[in-house]
N, C-alpha and C positions, 0 to 999 in steps of 0.2 A: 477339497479346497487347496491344498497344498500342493496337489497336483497342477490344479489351474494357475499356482501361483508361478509353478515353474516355467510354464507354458508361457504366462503371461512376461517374465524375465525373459525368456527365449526372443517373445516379440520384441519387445522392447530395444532388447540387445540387437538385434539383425536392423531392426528399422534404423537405432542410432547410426548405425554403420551404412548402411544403406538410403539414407535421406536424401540425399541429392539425386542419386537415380529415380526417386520413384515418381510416379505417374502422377501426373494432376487431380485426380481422383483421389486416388491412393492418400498423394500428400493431402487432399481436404479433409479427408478422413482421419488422419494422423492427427493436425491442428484442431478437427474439434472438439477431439479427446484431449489434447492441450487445453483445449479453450475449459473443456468442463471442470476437468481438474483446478486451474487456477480459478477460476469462480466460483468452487467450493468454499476454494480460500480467502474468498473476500476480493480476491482484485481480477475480475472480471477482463480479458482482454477484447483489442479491435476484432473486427470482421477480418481484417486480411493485417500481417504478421510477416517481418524480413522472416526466409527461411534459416538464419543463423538464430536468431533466437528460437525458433521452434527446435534445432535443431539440439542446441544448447540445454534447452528443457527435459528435452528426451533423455541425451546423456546422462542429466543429474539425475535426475530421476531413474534412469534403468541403473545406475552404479548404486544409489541409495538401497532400490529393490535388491540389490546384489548383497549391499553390507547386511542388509536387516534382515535378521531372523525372524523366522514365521511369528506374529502375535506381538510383537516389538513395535514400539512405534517409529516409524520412519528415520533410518540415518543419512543421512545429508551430508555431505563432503563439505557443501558452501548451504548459505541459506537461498531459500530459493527468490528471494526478495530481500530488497536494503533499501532503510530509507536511509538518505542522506544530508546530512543538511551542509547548504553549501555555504552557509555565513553566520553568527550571531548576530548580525545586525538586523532590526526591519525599524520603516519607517514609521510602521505603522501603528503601532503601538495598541493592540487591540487589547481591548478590557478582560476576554477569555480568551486568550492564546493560549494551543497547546503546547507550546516550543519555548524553550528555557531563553527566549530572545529577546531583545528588546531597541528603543532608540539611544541606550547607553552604550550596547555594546560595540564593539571595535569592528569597522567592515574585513577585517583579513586580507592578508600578503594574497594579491593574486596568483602569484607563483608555489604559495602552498597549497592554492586551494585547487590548482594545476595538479601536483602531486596528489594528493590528496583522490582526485578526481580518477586518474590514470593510474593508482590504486586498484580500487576498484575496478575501474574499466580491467586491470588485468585477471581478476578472480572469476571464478566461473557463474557465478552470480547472476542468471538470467535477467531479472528485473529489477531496477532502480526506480526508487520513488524520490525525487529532490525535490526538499523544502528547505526553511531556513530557521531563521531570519527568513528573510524575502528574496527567494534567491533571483528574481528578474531585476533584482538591483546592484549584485556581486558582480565587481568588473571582472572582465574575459567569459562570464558566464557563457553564451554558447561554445566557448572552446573548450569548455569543460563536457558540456552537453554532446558536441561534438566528438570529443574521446571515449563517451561512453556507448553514444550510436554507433562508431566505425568498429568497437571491440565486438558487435553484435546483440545487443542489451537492446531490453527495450524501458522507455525513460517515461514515467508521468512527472509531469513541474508542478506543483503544487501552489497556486500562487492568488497574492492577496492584488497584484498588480494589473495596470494596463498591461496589456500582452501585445502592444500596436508593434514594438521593435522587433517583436521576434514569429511575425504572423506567417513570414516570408521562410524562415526557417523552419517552422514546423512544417509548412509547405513540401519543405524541400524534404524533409525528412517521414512521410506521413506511412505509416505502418512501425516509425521506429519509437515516435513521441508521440505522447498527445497533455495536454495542459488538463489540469484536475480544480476545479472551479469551487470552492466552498463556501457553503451556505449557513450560515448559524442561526437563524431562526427567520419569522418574515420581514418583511422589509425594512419595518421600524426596527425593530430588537436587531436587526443587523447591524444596520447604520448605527446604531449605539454602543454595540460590543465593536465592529470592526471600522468604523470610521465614517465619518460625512460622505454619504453620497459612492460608499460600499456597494449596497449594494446593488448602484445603477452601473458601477463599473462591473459588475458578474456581466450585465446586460448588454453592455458597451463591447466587453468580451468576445462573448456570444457572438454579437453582431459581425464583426472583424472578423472573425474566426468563419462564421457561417457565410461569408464573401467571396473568402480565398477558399470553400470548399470543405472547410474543414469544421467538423466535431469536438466539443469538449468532454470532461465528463465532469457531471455535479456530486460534491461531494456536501451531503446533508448532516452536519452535524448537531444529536440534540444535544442541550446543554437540560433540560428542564420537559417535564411534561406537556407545555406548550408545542402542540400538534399542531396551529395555525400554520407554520413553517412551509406546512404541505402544501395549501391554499398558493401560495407565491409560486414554487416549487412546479407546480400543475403549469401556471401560470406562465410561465418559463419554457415549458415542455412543448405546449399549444404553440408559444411564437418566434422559439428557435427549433433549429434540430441541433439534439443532443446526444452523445450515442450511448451513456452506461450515465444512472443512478445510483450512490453508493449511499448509503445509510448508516450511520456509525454513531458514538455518542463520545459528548468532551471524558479526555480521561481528568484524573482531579489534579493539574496541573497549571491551571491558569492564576491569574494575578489577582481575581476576585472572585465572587460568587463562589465559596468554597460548598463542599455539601456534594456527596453522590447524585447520580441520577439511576435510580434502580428502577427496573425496566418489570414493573408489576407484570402478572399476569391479564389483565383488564387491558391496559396499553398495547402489550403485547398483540392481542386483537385488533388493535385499534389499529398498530402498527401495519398487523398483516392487509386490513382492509384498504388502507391507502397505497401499499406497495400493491394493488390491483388496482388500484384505479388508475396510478403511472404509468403502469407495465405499456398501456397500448401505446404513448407516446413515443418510446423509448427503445431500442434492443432488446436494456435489460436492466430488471431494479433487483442490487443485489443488498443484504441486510448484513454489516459485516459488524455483528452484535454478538458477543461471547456467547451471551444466554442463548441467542435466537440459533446458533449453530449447534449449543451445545442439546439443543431439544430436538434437531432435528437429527442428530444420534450419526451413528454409520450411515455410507453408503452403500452399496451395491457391490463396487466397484473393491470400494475400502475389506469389505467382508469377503472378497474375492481374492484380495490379495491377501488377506490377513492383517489387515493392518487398525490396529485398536481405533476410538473415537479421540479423536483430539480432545487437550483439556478446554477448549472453546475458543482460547486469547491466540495468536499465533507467534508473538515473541517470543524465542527462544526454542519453538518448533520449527518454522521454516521463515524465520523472519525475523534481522535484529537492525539494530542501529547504529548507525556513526555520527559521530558530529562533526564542526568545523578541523577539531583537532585532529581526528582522527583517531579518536578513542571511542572505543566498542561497549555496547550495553545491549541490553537482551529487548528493550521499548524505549521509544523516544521519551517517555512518564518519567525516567530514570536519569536523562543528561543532568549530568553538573553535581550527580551524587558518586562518591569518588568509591564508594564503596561494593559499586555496581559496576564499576568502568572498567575496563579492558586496555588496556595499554597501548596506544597508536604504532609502537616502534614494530608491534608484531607484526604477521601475516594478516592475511585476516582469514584466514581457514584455523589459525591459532586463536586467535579472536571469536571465532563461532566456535570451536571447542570448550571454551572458556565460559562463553556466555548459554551454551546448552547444560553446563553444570553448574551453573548459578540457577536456571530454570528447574533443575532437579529438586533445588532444595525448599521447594515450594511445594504445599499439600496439593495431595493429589487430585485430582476434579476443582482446581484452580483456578475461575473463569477468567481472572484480567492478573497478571502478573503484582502488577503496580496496587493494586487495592488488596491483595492477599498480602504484601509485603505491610502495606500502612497495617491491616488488622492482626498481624505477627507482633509487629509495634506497637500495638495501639496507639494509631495515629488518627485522629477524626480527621477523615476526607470530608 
């Protein structure tokens, strides 16, 4: 195994260096193994991909294989994903928000959120996830979106909004963006947690988007063992095209509805049966559920290179967060707690060192950062 690990660093190495020459084949080949890898990790990418972010991918990851010792878990220079949120403000004021935001808070100095953006855009950072607040309401917002597409990134918007201003944009950008559509249960329990007539605007969405050509992808979040969700969900599937399903669950961060949602074994089936019965609409229905990755153990791949089984949650493995400010944490569950935050003034490869040793200090087989930290506490989620 350590032999193939070298073999496999060799590849890696020559491909990074070599990407732009290689053949059209070659490079499909490259990006699917791209492709399978980040869809381990819960965030699945497009069918076709600028070759700077692929290229970008390759790098981090062949210098990672390089830092980490045989059996170690992967070291990462930058995380391989950031969500970002590009505002405290939303308008929306949803009953289970996961994001420390609201209609009190202040929209931000567009000129910070400029910096802020081109930050980022200058880290090695393949993949940006921006949420907010509501970020299709942050003014200058595509110039920020924009700095992060020309740095080579690729950007999901995560958003509770009409997307009619910016349909033309994603247009223009398509392999670089794509908009991430979330679901919080079926249609009534949406409209209640997310707002009147929520979630016809998903649909409204859809609509616009499926015009100009273009794909979203749904982001299904459970809040409760209400599987109804699905029913809509199908429903959705049948009369837009869609191109990735994500499946994920509230973390215990919202403004009401306190209380876990622990994901039994019985559900768990229940779970797997309807991620079959989407799959044929779809690309691809990916389940980005602590428990449900951490059952499904090593891969192939992972055992190939030597690289142990993640502890399930990806915070603080290859994925942390910033906020408006510019201060770093290891999960979005964590903004606004100071004692978790990372200090803006830094790099942010200082930032990811900092918040990879905050992740340390969490028992080990750990599934969600944020609920191992409440149960250190004793804090009823």
């Amino acid at each position: 195994m350590r032999a193939a690990r070298n073999i496999v660093n060799s590849l890696f190495s020559v491909t990074a260096s070599h990407l732009a020459a290689l053949s059209p084949s070659v490079g499909a080949d490259v990006y699917k193994a791209v492709r399978s890898f980040t869809a381990f990790m819960g965030r699945p990418l497009p069918e076709e991909l600028d070759p700077r972010v692929v290229h970008g991918t390759i790098e981090l990851i062949a210098d990672g294989l390089r830092r980490t010792p045989y059996g170690s878990p992967l070291e990462l220079e930058y995380p391989l994903f950031i969500t970002l949120s590009a505002q405290s403000y939303c308008p929306f004021a949803c009953t289970n928000c996961y994001s420390n935001s609201g209609v009190a808070k202040a929209r931000g100095r567009t000129d910070d959120r400029m910096q802020l953006f081109a930050k980022v855009a200058a880290a090695r950072t393949p993949f940006v996830i921006v949420s907010g607040g509501e970020p299709l309401v942050a003014e200058g917002i595509e110039d920020g979106l924009e700095l992060l597409v020309d740095s080579g990134k690729f950007v999901w918007v995560s958003t509770n909004a009409l997307v009619d201003k910016h349909v033309e944009f994603a247009r223009r950008n398509e392999g670089s963006l794509c908009f991430i559509l979330p679901v919080w249960g079926n249609r009534e329990r949406h409209n209640s947690r997310r707002g009147v007539n929520s979630f016809e605007r998903v649909e409204r969405n859809l609509e616009m988007l499926n015009a100009a050509g273009q794909k979203a992808n749904i982001l299904v979040v459970l809040a409760d063992d209400d599987f109804s969700v699905f029913v809509d969900v199908e429903r959705l599937l049948r009369t837009y095209r869609v191109d990735v399903v994500t499946i994920t669950r509230r973390i215990d961060t919202g403004r009401v509805e306190a209380g876990p949602f622990e994901l039994r074994p019985d559900l768990s089936r229940r779970l797997e049966l309807w991620q079959k019965k989407l799959k044929p609409h779809v690309r691809m229905v990916v389940c980005d559920l602590p428990e449900m990755q951490e059952a499904k153990g090593s891969s192939r791949m992972q055992r190939m290179l030597g690289l142990p089984s993640h502890n399930g949650c990806s915070a603080g493995n290859w994925m942390m967060h910033i906020d408006d400010a510019g201060q770093g944490y290891a999960c979005f569950s964590f903004e606004g707690q100071q004692d978790q935050s990372i200090a803006g003034h830094v790099s942010i490869a200082e930032q990811w060192r900092a918040v990879r040793d905050l992740r340390a200090e969490f028992p080990t087989g750990a599934l969600c950062v944020e609920q191992s930290r409440a149960r250190q506490e004793g804090v009823a989620l």
